[in-house]
C-alpha positions as a printed Julia matrix, in Angstrom:
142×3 Matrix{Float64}:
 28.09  216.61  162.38
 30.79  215.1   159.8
 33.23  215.18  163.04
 30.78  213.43  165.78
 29.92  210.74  162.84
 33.52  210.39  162.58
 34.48  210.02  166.24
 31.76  207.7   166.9
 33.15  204.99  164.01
 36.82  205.57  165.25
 35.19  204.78  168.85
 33.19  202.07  167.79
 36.06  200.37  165.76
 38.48  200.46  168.61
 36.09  199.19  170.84
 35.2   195.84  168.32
 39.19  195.32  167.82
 39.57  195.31  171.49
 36.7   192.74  171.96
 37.9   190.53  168.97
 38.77  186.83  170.31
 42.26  185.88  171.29
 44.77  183.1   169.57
 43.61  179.97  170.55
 46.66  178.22  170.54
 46.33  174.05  170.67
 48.63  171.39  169.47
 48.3   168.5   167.35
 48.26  165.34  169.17
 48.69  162.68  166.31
 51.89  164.8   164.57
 53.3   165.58  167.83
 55.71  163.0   169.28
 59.14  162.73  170.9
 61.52  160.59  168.98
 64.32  158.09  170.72
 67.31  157.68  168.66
 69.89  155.18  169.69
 73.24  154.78  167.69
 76.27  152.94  169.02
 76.87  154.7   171.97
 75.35  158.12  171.52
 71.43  158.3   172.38
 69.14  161.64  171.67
 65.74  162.35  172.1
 63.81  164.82  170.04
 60.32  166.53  171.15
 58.59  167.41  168.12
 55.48  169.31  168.6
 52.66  171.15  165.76
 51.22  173.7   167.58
 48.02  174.9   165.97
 46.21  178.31  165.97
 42.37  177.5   166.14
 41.44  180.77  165.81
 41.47  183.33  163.05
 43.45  185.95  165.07
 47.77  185.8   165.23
 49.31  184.49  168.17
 51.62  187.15  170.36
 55.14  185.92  170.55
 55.25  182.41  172.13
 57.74  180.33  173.98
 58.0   176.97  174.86
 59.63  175.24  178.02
 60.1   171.51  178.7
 58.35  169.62  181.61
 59.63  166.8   182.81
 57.68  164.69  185.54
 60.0   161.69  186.1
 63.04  162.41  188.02
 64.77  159.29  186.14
 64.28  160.58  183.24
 65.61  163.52  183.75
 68.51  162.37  185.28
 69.55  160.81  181.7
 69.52  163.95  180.19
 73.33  165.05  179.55
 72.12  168.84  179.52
 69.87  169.09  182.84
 69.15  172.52  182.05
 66.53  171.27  179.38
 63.32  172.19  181.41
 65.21  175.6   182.42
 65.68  177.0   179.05
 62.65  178.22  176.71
 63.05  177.57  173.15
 63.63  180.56  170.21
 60.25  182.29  170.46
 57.89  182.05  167.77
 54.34  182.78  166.57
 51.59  181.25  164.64
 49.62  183.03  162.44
 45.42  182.43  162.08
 44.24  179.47  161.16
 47.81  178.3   160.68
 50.43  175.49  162.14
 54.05  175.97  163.39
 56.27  172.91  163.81
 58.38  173.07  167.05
 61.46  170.06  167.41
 63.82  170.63  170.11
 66.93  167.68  170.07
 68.86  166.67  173.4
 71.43  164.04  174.13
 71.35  161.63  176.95
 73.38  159.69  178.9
 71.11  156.49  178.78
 68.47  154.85  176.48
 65.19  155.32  178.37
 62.44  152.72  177.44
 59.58  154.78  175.38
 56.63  153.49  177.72
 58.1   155.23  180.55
 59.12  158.59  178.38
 55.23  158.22  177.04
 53.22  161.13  179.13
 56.45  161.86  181.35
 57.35  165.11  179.01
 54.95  168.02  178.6
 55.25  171.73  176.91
 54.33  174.59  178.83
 53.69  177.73  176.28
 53.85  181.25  177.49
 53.5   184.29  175.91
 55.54  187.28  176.39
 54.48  188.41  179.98
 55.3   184.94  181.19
 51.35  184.06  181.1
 50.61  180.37  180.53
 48.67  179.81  176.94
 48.25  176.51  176.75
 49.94  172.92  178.27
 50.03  169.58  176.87
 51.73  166.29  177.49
 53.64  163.99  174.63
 51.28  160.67  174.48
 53.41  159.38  171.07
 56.84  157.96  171.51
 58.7   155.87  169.07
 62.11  154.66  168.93
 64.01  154.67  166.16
């Protein structure tokens, strides 16, 4: 009896972990901006995103990879391998934030209102499965 009782908790605990609700993995939109820095003649540009974990459950590992949409834009970029590389990968715990700022140089000074919803992050987990998109809204120069 002691060994059914015990089989049927082990059963009904792996099937309640297996149900349990998955990382829901968002970003903050008002601390998430991309940065324009122009000094004499060298000009960067740095994506700064706080991804958020809404739920209470860990994140697998995560990676992020750079969209661009304007083909002008991209053309300014002295590495053009930006949107080809994913960043270090990284995880965020439940409940929790994780602060994500890739830097880049470029050729060229872009004006912000045409950076301003050009760049996006695509975040994958580690079968290449899209978790969640967004687009950069905030750009300042400094």
């Amino acid at each position: 009896m002691t060994r059914n009782l015990c089989i049927s908790l082990t059963s009904i605990l792996f099937l309640l972990s297996a149900c349990a609700p998955d990382a829901d993995i968002g970003h903050v939109e008002d601390e998430s901006e991309i940065m324009i820095f122009s000094e004499e003649e060298e000009t960067s540009i740095a994506f700064n995103a706080l991804m958020t974990n809404h739920s209470e459950r860990p994140s697998d590992e995560l990676t992020i990879n750079w969209e661009i949409d304007d083909e002008a834009l991209l053309d300014m970029f002295s590495e053009p391998e930006v949107t080809e590389s994913a960043s270090e990968s990284f995880s965020v715990g439940g409940g929790e934030r994780f602060m994500i700022s890739e830097s880049f140089f470029l050729d060229e000074t872009p004006d912000p209102e045409d950076v301003s919803g050009a760049v996006g992050g695509i975040v994958t987990n580690e079968d290449d499965e899209e978790v969640y998109r967004f687009t950069f809204e905030n750009v300042e120069e400094v």
